[in-house]
C-alpha positions as a printed Julia matrix, in Angstrom:
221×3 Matrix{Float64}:
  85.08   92.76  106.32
  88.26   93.47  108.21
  88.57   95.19  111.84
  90.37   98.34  111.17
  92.59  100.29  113.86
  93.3   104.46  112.69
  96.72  105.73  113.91
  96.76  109.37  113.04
  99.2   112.14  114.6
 101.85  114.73  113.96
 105.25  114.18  112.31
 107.74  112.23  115.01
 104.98  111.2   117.32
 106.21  107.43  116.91
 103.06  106.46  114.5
 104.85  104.02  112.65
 106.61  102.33  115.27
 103.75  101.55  117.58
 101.27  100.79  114.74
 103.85   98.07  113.73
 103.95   96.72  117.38
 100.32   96.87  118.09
  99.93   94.84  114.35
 101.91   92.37  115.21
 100.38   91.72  119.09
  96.52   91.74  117.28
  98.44   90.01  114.05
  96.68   92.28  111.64
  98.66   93.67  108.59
 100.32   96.41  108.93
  99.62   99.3   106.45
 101.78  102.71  106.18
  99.9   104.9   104.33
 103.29  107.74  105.1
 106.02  105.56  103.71
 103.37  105.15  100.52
 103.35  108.75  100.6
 107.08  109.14  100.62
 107.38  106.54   97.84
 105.38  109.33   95.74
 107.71  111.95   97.41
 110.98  110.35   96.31
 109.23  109.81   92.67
 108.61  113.53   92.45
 112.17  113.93   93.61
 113.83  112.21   91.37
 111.72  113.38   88.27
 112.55  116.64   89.72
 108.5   117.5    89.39
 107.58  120.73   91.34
 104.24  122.65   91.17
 100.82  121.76   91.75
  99.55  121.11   88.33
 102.98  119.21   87.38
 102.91  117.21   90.61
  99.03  116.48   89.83
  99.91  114.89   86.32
 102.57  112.68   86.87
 101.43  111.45   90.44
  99.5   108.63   88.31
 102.54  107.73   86.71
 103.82  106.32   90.11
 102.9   102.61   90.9
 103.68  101.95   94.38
 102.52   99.16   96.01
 103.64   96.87   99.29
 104.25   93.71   99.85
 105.98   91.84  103.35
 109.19   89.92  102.91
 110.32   87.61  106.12
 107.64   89.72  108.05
 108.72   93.3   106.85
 107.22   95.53  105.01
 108.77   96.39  101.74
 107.59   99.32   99.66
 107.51   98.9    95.62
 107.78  101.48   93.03
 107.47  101.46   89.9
 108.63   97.55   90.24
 111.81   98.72   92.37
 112.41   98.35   96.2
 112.51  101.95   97.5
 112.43  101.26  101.53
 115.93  101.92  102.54
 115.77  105.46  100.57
 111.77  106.7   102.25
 113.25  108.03  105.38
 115.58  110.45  104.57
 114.46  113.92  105.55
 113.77  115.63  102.29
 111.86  113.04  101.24
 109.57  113.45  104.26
 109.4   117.48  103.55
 108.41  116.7   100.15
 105.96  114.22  101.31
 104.5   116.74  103.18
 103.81  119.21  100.83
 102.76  116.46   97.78
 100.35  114.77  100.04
  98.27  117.8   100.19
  97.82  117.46   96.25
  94.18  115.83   95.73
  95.77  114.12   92.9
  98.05  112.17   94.79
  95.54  111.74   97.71
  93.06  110.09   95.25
  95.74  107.96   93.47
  96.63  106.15   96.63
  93.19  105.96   98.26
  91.81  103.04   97.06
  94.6   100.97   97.26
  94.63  101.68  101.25
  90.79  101.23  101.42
  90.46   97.73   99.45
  93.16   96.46  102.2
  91.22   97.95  105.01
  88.03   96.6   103.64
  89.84   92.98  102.66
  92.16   92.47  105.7
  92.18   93.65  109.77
  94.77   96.35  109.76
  96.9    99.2   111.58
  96.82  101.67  109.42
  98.84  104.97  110.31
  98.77  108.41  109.25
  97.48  111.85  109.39
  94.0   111.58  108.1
  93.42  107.82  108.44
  90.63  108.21  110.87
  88.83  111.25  109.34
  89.0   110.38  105.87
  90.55  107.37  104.41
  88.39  104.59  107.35
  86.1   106.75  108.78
  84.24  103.91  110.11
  87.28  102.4   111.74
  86.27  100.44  115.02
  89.43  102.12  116.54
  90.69  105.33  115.96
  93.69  106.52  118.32
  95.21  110.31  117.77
  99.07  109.95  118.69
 101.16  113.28  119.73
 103.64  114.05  121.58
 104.83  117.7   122.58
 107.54  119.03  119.51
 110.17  119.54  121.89
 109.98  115.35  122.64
 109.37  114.75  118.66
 113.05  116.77  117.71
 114.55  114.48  120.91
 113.71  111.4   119.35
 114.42  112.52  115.68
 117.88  113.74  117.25
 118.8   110.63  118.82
 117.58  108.54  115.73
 119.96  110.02  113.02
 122.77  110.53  115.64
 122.82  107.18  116.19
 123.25  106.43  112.55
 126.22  108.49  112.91
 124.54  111.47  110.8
 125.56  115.25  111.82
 122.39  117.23  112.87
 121.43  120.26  114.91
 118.44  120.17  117.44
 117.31  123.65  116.74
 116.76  122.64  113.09
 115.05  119.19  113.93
 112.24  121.58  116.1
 112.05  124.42  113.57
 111.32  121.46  111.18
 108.79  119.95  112.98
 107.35  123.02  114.26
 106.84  124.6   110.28
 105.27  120.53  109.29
 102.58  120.86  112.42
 101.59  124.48  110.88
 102.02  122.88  107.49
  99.95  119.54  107.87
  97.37  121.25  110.16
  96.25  124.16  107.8
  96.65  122.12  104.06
  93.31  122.42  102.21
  93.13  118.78  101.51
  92.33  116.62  104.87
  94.21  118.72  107.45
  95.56  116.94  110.64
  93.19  117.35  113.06
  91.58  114.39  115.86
  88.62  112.94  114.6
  85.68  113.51  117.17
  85.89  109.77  118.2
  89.56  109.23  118.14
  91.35  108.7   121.83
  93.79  110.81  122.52
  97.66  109.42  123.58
  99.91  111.68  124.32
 103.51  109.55  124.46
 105.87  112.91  125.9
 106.02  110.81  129.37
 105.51  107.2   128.36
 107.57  104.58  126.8
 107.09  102.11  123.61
 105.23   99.47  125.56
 103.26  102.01  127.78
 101.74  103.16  124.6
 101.58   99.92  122.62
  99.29   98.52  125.78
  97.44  101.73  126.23
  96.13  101.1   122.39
  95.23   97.15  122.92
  93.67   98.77  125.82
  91.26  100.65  123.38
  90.87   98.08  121.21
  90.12   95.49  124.01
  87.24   98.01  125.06
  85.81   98.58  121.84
  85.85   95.58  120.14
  84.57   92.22  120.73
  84.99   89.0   118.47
């Protein structure tokens, strides 16, 4: 049985980032359950599937699996590489909207369970510690104020030389909070014995330590 550390949290809190860090400190695997969830995004995309019921029937038709190359993660589907296309930002609003589909939720469940169960792992998300490893020994709930979540978003595609406006980046996040919070299917929420990081006022490391912290306290080899 593996150890399992949760990582659950709004959209731009930094999940992904720090879950990789703390990973490779604790050398567990790494699992991202939202760039899995994107890979089923960009699928729907490009089939140009829309609707519940449609999105619900050819969800199965999407086999996306991950594998590490040189140390990084690399996200298959359907047999092709599909990392360098999973963060572009209407992939991650349809992600948003398709992950709420129990369909999809159930297609990709027990491919992120078996790993949990077979391997100690980060796993990130925004339901990993209510639903998909409830009996994680660590469960962490990562936010950070929306205002600090559009900063960081800003600065990210700037520096990739894209054109973007701030207001847009908030109103984004903003309607995704609302969006992820209320869906009928495993809303974002804290799981009663998550700890709560709030990153607005601390910095990559300050949070990566403040999680070994956690783990440190709660679980003993």
């Amino acid at each position: 049985m593996g150890i399992n550390i949760a990582i659950d949290g709004p959209a731009g809190a930094g999940k992904s980032t720090i879950a990789k860090k703390v990973a490779k400190e604790l050398s567990f695997i790494y699992v991202d359950t939202g760039a899995m969830y994107r890979a089923m995004a960009l699928y729907l995309l490009e089939k140009n599937i829309q609707g519940d019921e449609a999105i619900a029937t050819a969800c199965h038709d999407a086999d996306i699996s991950i594998r590490y190359e040189n140390g990084e993660q690399q996200v298959i589907l359907n047999g092709e590489n599909v990392t360098a296309f999973l963060r572009r930002e209407e992939v991650g609003n349809m992600a948003s909207v398709s992950s709420a589909n129990p369909e999809v939720r159930a297609h990709l469940l027990k491919l992120q369970r078996t790993l949990a169960k077979e391997n100690d792992v980060v796993m990130d998300g925004r339901d990993i510690g209510t639903t998909i490893l409830p009996d994680a020994e660590v469960k962490i709930f990562l936010t950070a104020s929306p205002e600090t979540r559009a900063n960081r978003r800003y600065l990210e595609l700037t520096e990739k030389g894209e054109t973007c406006d701030m207001n847009e980046i908030l109103k984004t996040i903003i309607e995704r909070d609302v969006r992820d919070m209320n869906r009928a299917v495993s809303p974002l929420k804290q799981a009663e014995d998550a700890v709560l990081v709030d990153s607005s006022e601390m910095g990559i490391d300050e949070v990566v330590e403040k999680i070994l912290s956690v783990y440190r306290e709660k679980v003993t080899r």
